[in-house]
Chimera marker file (.cmm) of the C-alpha trace (Angstrom):
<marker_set name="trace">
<marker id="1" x="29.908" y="-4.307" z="-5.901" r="1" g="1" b="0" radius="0.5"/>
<marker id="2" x="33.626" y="-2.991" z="-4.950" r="1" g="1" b="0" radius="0.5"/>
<marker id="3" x="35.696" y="-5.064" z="-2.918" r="1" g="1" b="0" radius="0.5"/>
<marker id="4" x="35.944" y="-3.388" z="0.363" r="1" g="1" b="0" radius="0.5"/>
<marker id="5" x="33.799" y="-0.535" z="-0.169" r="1" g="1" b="0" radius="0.5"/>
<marker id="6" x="31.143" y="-1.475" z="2.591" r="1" g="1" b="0" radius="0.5"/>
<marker id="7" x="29.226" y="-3.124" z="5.358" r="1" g="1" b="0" radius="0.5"/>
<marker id="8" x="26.263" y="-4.652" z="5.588" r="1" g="1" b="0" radius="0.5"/>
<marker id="9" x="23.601" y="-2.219" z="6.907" r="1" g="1" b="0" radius="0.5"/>
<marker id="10" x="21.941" y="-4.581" z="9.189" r="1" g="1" b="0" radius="0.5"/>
<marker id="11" x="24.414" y="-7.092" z="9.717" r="1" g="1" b="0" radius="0.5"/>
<marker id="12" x="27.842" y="-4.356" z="10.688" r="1" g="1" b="0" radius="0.5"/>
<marker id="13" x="29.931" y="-7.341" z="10.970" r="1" g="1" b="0" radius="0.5"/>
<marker id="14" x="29.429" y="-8.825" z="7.647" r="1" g="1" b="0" radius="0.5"/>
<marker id="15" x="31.237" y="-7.491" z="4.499" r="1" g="1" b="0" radius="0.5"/>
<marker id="16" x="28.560" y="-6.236" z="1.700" r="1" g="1" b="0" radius="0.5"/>
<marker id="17" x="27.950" y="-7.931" z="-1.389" r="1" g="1" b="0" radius="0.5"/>
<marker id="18" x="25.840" y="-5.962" z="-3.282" r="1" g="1" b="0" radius="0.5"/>
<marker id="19" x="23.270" y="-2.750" z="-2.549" r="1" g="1" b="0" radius="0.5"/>
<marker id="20" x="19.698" y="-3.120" z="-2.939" r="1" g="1" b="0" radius="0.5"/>
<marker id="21" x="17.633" y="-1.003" z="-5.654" r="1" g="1" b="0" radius="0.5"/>
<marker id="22" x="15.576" y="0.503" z="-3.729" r="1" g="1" b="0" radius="0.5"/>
<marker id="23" x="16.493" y="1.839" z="-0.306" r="1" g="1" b="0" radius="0.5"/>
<marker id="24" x="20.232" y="1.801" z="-1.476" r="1" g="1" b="0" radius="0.5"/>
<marker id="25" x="21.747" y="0.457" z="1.501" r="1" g="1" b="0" radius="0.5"/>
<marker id="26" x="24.630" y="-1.653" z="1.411" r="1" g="1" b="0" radius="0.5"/>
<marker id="27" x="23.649" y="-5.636" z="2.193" r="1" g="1" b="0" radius="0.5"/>
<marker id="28" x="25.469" y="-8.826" z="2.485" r="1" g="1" b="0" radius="0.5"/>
<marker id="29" x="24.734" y="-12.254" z="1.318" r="1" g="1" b="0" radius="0.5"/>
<marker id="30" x="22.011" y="-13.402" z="3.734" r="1" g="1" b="0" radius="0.5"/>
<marker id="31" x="20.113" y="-10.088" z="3.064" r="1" g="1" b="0" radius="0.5"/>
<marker id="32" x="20.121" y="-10.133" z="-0.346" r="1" g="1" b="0" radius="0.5"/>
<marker id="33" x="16.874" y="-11.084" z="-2.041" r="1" g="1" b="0" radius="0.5"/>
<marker id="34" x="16.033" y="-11.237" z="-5.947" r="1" g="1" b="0" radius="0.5"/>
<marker id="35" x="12.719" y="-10.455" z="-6.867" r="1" g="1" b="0" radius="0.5"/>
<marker id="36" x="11.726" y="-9.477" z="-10.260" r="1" g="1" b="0" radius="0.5"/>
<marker id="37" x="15.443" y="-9.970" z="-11.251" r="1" g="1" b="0" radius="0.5"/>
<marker id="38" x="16.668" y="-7.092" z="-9.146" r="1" g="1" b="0" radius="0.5"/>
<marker id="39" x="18.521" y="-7.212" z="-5.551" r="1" g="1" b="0" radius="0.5"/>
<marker id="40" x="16.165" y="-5.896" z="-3.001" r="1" g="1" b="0" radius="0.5"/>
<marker id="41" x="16.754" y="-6.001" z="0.986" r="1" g="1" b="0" radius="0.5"/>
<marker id="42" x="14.236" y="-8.039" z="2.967" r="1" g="1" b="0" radius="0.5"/>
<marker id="43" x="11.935" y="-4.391" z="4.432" r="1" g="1" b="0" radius="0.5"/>
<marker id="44" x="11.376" y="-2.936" z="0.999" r="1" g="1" b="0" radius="0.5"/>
<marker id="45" x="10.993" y="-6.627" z="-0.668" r="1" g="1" b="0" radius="0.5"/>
<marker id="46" x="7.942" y="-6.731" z="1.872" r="1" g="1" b="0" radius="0.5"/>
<marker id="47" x="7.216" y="-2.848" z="1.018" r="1" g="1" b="0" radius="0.5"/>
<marker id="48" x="7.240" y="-4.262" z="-2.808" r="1" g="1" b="0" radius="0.5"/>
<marker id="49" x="4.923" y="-7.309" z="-2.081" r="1" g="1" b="0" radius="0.5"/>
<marker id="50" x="2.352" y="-5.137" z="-0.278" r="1" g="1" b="0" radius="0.5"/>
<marker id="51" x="2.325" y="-2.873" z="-3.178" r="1" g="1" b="0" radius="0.5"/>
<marker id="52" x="1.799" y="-5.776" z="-5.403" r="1" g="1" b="0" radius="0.5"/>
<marker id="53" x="-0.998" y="-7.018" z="-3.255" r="1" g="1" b="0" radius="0.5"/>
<marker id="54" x="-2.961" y="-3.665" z="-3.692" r="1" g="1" b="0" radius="0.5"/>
<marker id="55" x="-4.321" y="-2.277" z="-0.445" r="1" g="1" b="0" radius="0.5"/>
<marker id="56" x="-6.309" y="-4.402" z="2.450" r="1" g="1" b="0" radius="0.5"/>
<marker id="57" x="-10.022" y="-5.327" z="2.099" r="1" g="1" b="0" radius="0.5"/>
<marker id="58" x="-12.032" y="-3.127" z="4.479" r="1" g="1" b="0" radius="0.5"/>
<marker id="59" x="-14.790" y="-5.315" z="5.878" r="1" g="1" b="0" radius="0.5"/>
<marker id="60" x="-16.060" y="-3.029" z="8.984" r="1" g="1" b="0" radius="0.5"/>
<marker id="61" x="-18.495" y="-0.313" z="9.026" r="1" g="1" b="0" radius="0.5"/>
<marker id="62" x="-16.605" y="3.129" z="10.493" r="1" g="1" b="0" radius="0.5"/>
<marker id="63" x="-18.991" y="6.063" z="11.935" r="1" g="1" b="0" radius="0.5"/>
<marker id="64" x="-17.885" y="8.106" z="8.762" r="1" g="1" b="0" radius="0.5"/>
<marker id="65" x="-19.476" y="4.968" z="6.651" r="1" g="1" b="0" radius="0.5"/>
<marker id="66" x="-22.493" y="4.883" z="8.366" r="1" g="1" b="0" radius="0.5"/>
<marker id="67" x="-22.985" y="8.613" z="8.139" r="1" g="1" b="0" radius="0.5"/>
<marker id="68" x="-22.490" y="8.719" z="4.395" r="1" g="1" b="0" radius="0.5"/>
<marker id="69" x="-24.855" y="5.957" z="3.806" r="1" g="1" b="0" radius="0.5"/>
<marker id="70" x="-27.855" y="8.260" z="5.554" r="1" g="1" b="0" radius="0.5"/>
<marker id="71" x="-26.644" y="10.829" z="3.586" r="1" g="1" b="0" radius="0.5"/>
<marker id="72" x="-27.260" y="8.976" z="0.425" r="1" g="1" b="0" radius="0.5"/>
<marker id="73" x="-30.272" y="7.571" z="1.957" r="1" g="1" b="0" radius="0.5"/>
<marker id="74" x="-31.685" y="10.968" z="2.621" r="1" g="1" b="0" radius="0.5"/>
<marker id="75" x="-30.815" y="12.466" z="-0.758" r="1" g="1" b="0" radius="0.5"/>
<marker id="76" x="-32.240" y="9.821" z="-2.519" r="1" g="1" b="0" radius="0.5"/>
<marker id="77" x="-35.610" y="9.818" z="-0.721" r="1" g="1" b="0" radius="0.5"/>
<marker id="78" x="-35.775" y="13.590" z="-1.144" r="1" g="1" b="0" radius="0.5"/>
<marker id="79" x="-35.314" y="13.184" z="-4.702" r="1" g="1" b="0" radius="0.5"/>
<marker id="80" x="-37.678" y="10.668" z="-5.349" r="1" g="1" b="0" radius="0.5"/>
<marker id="81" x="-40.411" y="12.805" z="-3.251" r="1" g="1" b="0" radius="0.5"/>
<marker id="82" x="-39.574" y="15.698" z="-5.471" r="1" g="1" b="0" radius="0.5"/>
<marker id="83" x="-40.141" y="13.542" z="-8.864" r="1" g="1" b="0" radius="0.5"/>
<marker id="84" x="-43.276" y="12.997" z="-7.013" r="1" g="1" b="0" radius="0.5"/>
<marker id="85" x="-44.372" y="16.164" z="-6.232" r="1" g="1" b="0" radius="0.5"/>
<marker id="86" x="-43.273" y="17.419" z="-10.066" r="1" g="1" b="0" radius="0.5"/>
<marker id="87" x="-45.469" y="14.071" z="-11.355" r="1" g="1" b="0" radius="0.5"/>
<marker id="88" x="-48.570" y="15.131" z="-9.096" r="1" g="1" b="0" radius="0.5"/>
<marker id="89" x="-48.370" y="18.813" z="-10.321" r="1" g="1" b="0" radius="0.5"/>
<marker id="90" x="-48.591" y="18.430" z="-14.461" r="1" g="1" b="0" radius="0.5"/>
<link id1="1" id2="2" r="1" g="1" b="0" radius="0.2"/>
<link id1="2" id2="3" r="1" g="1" b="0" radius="0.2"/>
<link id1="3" id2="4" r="1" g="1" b="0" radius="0.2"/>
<link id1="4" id2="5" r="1" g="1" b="0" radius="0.2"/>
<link id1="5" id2="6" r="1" g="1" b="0" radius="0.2"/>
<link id1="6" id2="7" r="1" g="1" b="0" radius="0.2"/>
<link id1="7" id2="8" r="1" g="1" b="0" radius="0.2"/>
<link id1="8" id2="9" r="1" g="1" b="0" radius="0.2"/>
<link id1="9" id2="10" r="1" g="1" b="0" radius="0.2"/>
<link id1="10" id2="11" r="1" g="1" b="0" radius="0.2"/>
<link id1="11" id2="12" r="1" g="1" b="0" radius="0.2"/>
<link id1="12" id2="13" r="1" g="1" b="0" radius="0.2"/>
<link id1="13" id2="14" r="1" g="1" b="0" radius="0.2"/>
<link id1="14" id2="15" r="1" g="1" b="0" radius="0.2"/>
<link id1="15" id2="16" r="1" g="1" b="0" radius="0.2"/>
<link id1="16" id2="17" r="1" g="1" b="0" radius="0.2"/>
<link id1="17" id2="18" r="1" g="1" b="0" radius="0.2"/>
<link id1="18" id2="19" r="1" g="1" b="0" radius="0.2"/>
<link id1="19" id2="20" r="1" g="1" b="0" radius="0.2"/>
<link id1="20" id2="21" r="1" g="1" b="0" radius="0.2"/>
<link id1="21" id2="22" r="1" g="1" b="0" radius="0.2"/>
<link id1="22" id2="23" r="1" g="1" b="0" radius="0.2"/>
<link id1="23" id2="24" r="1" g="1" b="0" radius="0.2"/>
<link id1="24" id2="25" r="1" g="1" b="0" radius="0.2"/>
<link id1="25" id2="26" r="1" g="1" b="0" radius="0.2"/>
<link id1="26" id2="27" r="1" g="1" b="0" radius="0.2"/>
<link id1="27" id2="28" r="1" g="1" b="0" radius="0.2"/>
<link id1="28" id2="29" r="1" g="1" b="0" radius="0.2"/>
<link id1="29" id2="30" r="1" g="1" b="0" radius="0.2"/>
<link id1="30" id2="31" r="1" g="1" b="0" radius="0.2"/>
<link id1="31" id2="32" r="1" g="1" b="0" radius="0.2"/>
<link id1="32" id2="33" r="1" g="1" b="0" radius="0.2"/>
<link id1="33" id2="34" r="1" g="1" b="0" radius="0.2"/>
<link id1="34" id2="35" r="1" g="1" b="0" radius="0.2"/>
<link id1="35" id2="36" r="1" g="1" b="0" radius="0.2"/>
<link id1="36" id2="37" r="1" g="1" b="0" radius="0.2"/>
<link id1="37" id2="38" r="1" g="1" b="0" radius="0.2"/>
<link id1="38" id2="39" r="1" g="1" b="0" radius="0.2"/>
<link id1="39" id2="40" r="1" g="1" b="0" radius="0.2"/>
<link id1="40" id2="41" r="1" g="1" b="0" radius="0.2"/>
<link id1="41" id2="42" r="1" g="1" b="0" radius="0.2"/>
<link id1="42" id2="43" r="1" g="1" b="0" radius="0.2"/>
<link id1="43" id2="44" r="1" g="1" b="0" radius="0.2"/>
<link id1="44" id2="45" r="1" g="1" b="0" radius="0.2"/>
<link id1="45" id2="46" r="1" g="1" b="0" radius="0.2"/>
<link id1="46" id2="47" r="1" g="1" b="0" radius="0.2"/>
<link id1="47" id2="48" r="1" g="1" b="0" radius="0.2"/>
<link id1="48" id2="49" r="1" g="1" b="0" radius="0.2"/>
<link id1="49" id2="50" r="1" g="1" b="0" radius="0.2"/>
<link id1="50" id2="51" r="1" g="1" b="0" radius="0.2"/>
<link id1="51" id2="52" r="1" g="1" b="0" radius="0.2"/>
<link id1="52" id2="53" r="1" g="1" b="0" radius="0.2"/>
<link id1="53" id2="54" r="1" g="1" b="0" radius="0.2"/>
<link id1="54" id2="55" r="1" g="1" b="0" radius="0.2"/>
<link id1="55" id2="56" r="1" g="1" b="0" radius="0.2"/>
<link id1="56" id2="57" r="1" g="1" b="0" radius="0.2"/>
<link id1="57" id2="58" r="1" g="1" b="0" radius="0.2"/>
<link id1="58" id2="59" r="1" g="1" b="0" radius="0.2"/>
<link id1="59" id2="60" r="1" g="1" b="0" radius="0.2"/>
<link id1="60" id2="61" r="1" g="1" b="0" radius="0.2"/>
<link id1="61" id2="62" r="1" g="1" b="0" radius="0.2"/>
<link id1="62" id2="63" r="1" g="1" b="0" radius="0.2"/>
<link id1="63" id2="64" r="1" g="1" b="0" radius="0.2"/>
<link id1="64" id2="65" r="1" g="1" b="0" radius="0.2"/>
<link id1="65" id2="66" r="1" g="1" b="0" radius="0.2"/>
<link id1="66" id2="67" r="1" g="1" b="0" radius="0.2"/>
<link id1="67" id2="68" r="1" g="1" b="0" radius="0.2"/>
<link id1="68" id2="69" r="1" g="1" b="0" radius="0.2"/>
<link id1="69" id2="70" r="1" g="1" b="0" radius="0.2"/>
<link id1="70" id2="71" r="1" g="1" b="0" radius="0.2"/>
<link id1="71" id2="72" r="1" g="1" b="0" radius="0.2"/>
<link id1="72" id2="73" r="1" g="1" b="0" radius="0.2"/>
<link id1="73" id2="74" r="1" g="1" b="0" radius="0.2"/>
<link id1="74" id2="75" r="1" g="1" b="0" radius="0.2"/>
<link id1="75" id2="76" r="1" g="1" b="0" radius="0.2"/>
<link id1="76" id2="77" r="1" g="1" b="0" radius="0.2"/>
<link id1="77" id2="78" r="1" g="1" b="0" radius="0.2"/>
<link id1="78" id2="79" r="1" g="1" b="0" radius="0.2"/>
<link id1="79" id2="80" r="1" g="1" b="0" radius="0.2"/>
<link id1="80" id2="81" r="1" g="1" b="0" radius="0.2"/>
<link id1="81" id2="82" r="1" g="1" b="0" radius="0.2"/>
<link id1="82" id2="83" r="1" g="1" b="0" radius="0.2"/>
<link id1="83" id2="84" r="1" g="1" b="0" radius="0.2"/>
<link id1="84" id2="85" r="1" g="1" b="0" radius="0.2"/>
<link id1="85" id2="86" r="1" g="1" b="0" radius="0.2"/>
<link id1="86" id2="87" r="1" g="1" b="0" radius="0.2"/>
<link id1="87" id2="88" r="1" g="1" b="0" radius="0.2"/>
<link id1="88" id2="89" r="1" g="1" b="0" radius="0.2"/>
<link id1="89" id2="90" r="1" g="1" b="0" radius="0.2"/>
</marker_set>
């Protein structure tokens, strides 16, 4: 980075060191954080880790779950009372 050609974007008082990668804001020392070999600011490090980690396991049952499911339910049974009824008639 250019002497004297910014601040730090969450630390105003401190002189910049270096801009990260990503969100291209200008950061100081303490901010600065290499990951991957590249400078990255601490909120899209974390935005980079989360990525990384994939999305979040979904262990509860929403209405729109439970509703599909009785779908399925129901359009399986009818199907299997149709290969019936075709099994019955030959």
């Amino acid at each position: 980075m250019i002497h004297g050609s910014g601040r730090c974007h969450y630390h105003p008082e401190r002189t910049g060191l270096g801009v990260c990668v990503e969100c291209r804001r200008v950061i100081c020392r303490e901010c600065t954080t290499q990951f991957e070999g590249i400078n990255r600011c601490a909120r899209c490090l974390e935005q980079r880790l989360q990525a990384l980690k994939g999305p979040a396991e979904r262990r509860e049952w929403s209405a729109g779950n439970v509703l599909l499911a009785l779908v399925g339910a129901v359009v399986l049974y009818g199907g299997v009372l149709l290969l019936a009824q075709m099994a019955s008639g030959l």
